[in-house]
Steps between C-alpha positions, in 0.01 A plus 500: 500500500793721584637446151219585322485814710825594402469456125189728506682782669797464242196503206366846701826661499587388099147644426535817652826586398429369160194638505205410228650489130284761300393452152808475230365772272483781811833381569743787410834415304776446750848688475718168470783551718841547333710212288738704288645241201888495459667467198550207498182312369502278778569742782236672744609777730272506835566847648455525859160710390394159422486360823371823723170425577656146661718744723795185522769499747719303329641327197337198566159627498526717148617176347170343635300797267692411195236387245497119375888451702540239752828472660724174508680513816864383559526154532715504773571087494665515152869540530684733275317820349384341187150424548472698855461837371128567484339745263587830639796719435592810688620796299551213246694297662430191698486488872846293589378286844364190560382474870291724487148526316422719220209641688699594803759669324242715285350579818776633590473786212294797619204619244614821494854403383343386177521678200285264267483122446538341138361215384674337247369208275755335265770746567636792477822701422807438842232262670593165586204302517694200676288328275136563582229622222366764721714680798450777736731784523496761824664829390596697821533892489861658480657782765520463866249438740500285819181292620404291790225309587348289804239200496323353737251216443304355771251163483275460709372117525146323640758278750813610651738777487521751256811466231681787360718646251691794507771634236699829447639611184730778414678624202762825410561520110730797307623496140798320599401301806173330641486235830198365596462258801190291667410337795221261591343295779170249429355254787195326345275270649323340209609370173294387247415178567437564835131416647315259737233249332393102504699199381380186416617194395310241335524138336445463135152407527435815694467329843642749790808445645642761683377896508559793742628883493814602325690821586816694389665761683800716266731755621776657352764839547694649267758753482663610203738796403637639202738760368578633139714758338535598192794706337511750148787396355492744156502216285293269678352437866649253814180359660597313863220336705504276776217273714496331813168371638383227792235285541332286759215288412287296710228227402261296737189284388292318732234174466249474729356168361269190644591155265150294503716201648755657740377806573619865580813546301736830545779575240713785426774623291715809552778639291758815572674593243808783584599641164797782480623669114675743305620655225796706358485628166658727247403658144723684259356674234708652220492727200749372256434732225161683341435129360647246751376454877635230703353370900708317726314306786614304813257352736582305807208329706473276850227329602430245863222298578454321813186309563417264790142368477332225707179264493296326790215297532573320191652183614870607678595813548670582185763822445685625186766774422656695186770717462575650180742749403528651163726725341520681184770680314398689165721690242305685198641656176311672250549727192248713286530582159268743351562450149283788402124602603324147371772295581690376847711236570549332848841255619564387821616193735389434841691263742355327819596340802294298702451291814254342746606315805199309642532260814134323620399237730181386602427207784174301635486413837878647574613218245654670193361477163683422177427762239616490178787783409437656841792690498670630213697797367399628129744733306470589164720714236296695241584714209302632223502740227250707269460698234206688339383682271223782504371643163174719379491442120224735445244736713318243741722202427746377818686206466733345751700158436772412740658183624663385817714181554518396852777232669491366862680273699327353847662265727360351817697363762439343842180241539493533105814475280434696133627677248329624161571723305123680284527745208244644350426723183215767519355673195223750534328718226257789574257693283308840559245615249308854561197372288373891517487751782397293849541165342758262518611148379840314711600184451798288655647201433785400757651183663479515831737328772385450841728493760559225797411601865846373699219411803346220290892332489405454834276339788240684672195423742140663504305380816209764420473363127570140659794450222817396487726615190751297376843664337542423169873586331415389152268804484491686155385798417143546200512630228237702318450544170259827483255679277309815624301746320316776638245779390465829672286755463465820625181746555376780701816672643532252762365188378684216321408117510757258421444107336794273481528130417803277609539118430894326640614204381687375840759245486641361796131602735625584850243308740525233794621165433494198728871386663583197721128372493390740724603878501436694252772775316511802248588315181435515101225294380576557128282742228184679566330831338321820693257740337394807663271773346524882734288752467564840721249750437521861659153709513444814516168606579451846397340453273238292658408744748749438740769774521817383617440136542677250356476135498809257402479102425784251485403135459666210353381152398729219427501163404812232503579166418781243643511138546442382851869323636308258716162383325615577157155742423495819378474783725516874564896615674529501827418858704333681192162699533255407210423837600571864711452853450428835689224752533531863555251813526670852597308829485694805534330791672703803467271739692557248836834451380434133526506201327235179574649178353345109532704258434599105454686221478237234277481127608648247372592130502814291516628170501790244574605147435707352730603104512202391757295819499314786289479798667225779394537882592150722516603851620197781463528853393665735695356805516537827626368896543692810565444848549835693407484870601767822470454779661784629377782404231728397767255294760296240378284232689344144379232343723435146361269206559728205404315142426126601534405194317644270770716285283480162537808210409430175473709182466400190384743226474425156324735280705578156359563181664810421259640673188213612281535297206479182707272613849185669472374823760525353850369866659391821403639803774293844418634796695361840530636851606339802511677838532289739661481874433757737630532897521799638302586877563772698339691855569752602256703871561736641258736833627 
């Protein structure tokens, strides 16, 4: 009843603020905000005009406004900088770092340091595009100014304590000399798969065997620090940044459960998890002449995890722990040749070092437990090089063809004893067509490489999942063989709605596959195929009587195909969503100097395949309503509503009584977890 009390006040407040759309032909013409074209024909220029009415406070947020763009964040798990670069470029350039997130560092850029953002589709004259069709590039004001900036968040929960998050940010920039540091603490008590709800477990036939309460309980603090400089050198610029950053995690379920034969039943897991990082880095850019530019990046990374997690009720008390330490070393060359104003040519060579040193036990009863390559240190050598070429034959035409060839050397030593040695060549092709004014063609055809994750070498032990991963040295990368081609059009100032197909030929699928009999491991279970059609659709609603709201649509459907190690069937991979997308509404209201936005995270559906089990996923929408409101340019506030809806997770896990080919379902464990509504409130200063 509560529930459906609190999606009738959200309806109220939508409807009044929204107000009643009037009739489309009393409906005056709108002044369409600002979106000057380049010269380029696939450049747009968003002045900061553009984004006014939205008031932002930082870079982040005016990215979040640009029409039919959706940001790829840095992969932080891929080694080298190939491939972990995102789509966004600052003062063309991309951001050198790896530890930290794309949308943390363009937080750190104030609005008002922002002379205009470009969006560039299929290229454009001194831009790298690192390979992407479409990229992002923040263009910050000259001359000398100095800005800081305070944040405080504060959730408020149903249960518990509040958490918190607090971070100061502060900048000093000249012609010839800019520093900028930041500072940040976070101590949450939810994550998002947190929640209370029942759990059942039940024999094939359906007949009850065991049910209760489950419960999870998550905390974690963070602190994390960073400093960067950044030096004119005439020629060129000397960009230094460095990252250090803590974290303490802490995980406790608990069954409350009564088994039909044996009766009440209490079981619980916990897991701590003390993780500590950083990250030195340094990038030289240089003029070489009016034609020639070269770059010169170094990157050196650290990484510890130390888990201890535990299990009771189950049978003997049963304890596991992992430590893993991981390095990184990364050098970077790169030279630009800009043959004339259609034509550019790109060389360069990257070289890699890396290692992960993992040591894990797990025992039952105090006895210890065998697990395969339990401990085990990975190293691996890697060099590649590149060249490309970027050309616009005519007015409207971009073409990009480059090709990278890629060489590694891993070797494993201690429970596991290996040495191979992968190479790889990598071909990509891009097209851009400006059909007319607003409407464009891309296509891309590119073999893609995936890359191994060093903690799949070895061991590890999930008592909340109720799995035990095997290591598995013989590991080797997939391979992709891509086509993607995507239409975009562009209306009404601020709208644009994008349409892309993609179908992979995968060799070499990266799934589980069954080891020793019993455990099951990360391993290749040969050739497969994924298609995935996107659509991303940004509404303005002016013209429909609405002035200043917008609505914006991502969604993506895919379908895949692999052969199944164990029965031999075909299947969908392992971990992919069939499908997800997001939902938002904004409505700017420049005479409240505020801004209304609903927003969410769509449901969707997974699945795995493990040896004696199939393990479903069903996590609801997400969904959320904020007020954000300025009273002046430099103090804005953000009161928020986070998970109205009440999401709900549930896993269901099909356990078998032997391997699956052979045994049939022996029980069926549904578990639920609902996250319940929290209040999020936000204060944000800038002096």
């Amino acid at each position: 009843m509560s529930r459906r009390r609190g999606f009738l006040s959200i309806t109220c407040l939508l409807a009044s603020v929204c107000g009643p759309l009037p009739a489309l032909a009393q409906t005056p013409p709108p002044t369409e905000p600002a979106v000057e074209p380049a010269a380029e024909s696939g450049v747009l220029s968003f002045p900061p005009e553009f984004f006014a009415e939205a008031r932002p406070t930082t870079a982040s947020e005016m990215v979040g406004r640009v029409p039919g763009f959706v940001m790829i964040d840095i992969e932080q798990d891929v080694r080298g900088l190939a491939g972990a670069t995102g789509n966004i470029l600052v003062d063309g350039q991309v951001p050198s770092l790896k530890s930290v997130s794309l949308r943390s560092f363009l937080q750190r850029i104030p609005a008002g340091t922002v002379e205009r953002i470009d969006l560039i589709r299929g290229g454009a004259p001194g831009i790298d595009m690192q390979g992407q069709p479409v990229v992002l590039n923040i263009i910050r004001r000259g001359g000398s100014y100095s800005t800081m900036s305070s944040t405080v968040f504060v959730k408020v929960y149903p249960e518990g304590d509040p958490g918190g998050h607090a971070r100061i940010e502060a900048a000093r920039r000249s012609d010839a000399f800019s520093i900028e540091g930041t500072l940040s603490f976070r101590d949450e008590l939810m994550q998002m798969d947190s929640g209370d709800g029942p759990v059942s477990l039940r024999s094939a036939d359906g007949t009850l065997i065991q049910s209760g309460d489950f419960g999870t309980d998550f905390r974690t603090r963070a602190l994390e620090g960073g400093l960067a400089a950044e030096v004119d050198l005439g020629a060129g610029n000397l960009r230094l940044n460095s990252t250090l950053r803590s974290n303490n995690n802490d995980r406790n379920e608990l069954y409350e459960l009564v088994n039909v034969m044996t009766g009440p039943v209490r079981e619980t897991t916990e897991s701590a998890l003390e993780s500590t990082g950083g990250e030195l880095g340094a990038d030289l850019e240089y003029r070489l002449s009016d034609r020639w530019l070269s770059r010169l990046v170094l990157i050196q990374t650290y990484d510890r995890d130390d888990q201890r997690s535990g299990s009771t009720g189950r049978g003997a008390p049963e304890r596991a722990n992992e430590i893993a330490t991981a390095m990184e070393s990364i050098l970077r060359g790169a030279a630009t040749f800009q043959a004339s104003e259609t034509l550019k040519l790109e060389f360069g060579a990257e070289g890699a070092f890396n290692s992960l040193d993992v040591e894990s036990s797990r025992s039952s009863g105090g006895v210890p437990v065998i697990l395969p390559v339990a401990n085990v240190l990975i190293e691996e050598g890697r060099a590649d090089g590149f060249v490309a070429a970027s050309w616009s034959p005519m007015h409207g035409i971009d073409l990009e063809l480059s090709g990278r060839y890629e060489r590694s050397t891993i070797s494993l030593s201690g429970d596991a004893r290996q040495e191979k040695t992968l190479s790889y060549f990598k071909p990509r092709f891009l097209a851009g067509w400006a059909v007319r004014p607003g409407t464009q063609l891309r296509l891309r055809l590119e073999r893609e490489v995936g890359q191994l994750d060093f903690e799949d070498f070895a061991a590890s032990t999930d008592f909340g999942e109720g799995v035990v991963s095997a290591g598995n040295p013989d590991l080797e990368p997939e391979v992709a063989d891509v086509f993607e081609l995507t239409a975009e059009q562009r209306f009404w100032g601020r709208g644009a709605v994008l349409l892309s197909y993609r179908h992979d030929r995968v060799q070499q699928v990266v799934d589980l596959i069954p080891v020793a009999g019993r455990f099951d491991a990360p391993g290749n279970i040969g050739d497969g195929t994924r298609d995935e059609v996107r659509l991303s659709l940004t509404l303005p609603l002016d013209r429909l009587g609405v002035s200043g709201g917008i609505v914006r649509f991502n969604g993506t459907r895919r379908w895949s195909s692999v052969t199944d190690p164990v029965t031999g069937q075909d299947r969908r991979i392992s971990g992919e969503r069939p499908f997800e997308g997001d939902f938002q509404f904004s409505r700017d209201l420049p005479s409240l100097r505020s801004t209304l936005v609903l927003e969410g995270d769509l449901a969707y559906t997974s699945r795995s395949y493990r040896l004696r089990q199939v393990q479903t996923t069903e996590q609801g929408g997400w969904w959320k309503l904020f007020w954000e409101y300025s009273p002046r340019t430099d103090l804005a506030f953000r009161f928020q509503v986070e998970n109205f809806s009440s999401r709900e997770r549930t896993r269901i896990r099909e356990l078998y009584s032997g391997p699956r080919d052979v045994a049939g379902i022996n029980a069926i464990e549904r578990r639920s977890a609902t996250f319940e509504p929290f209040f999020f409130a936000r204060v944000r200063k800038t002096f």
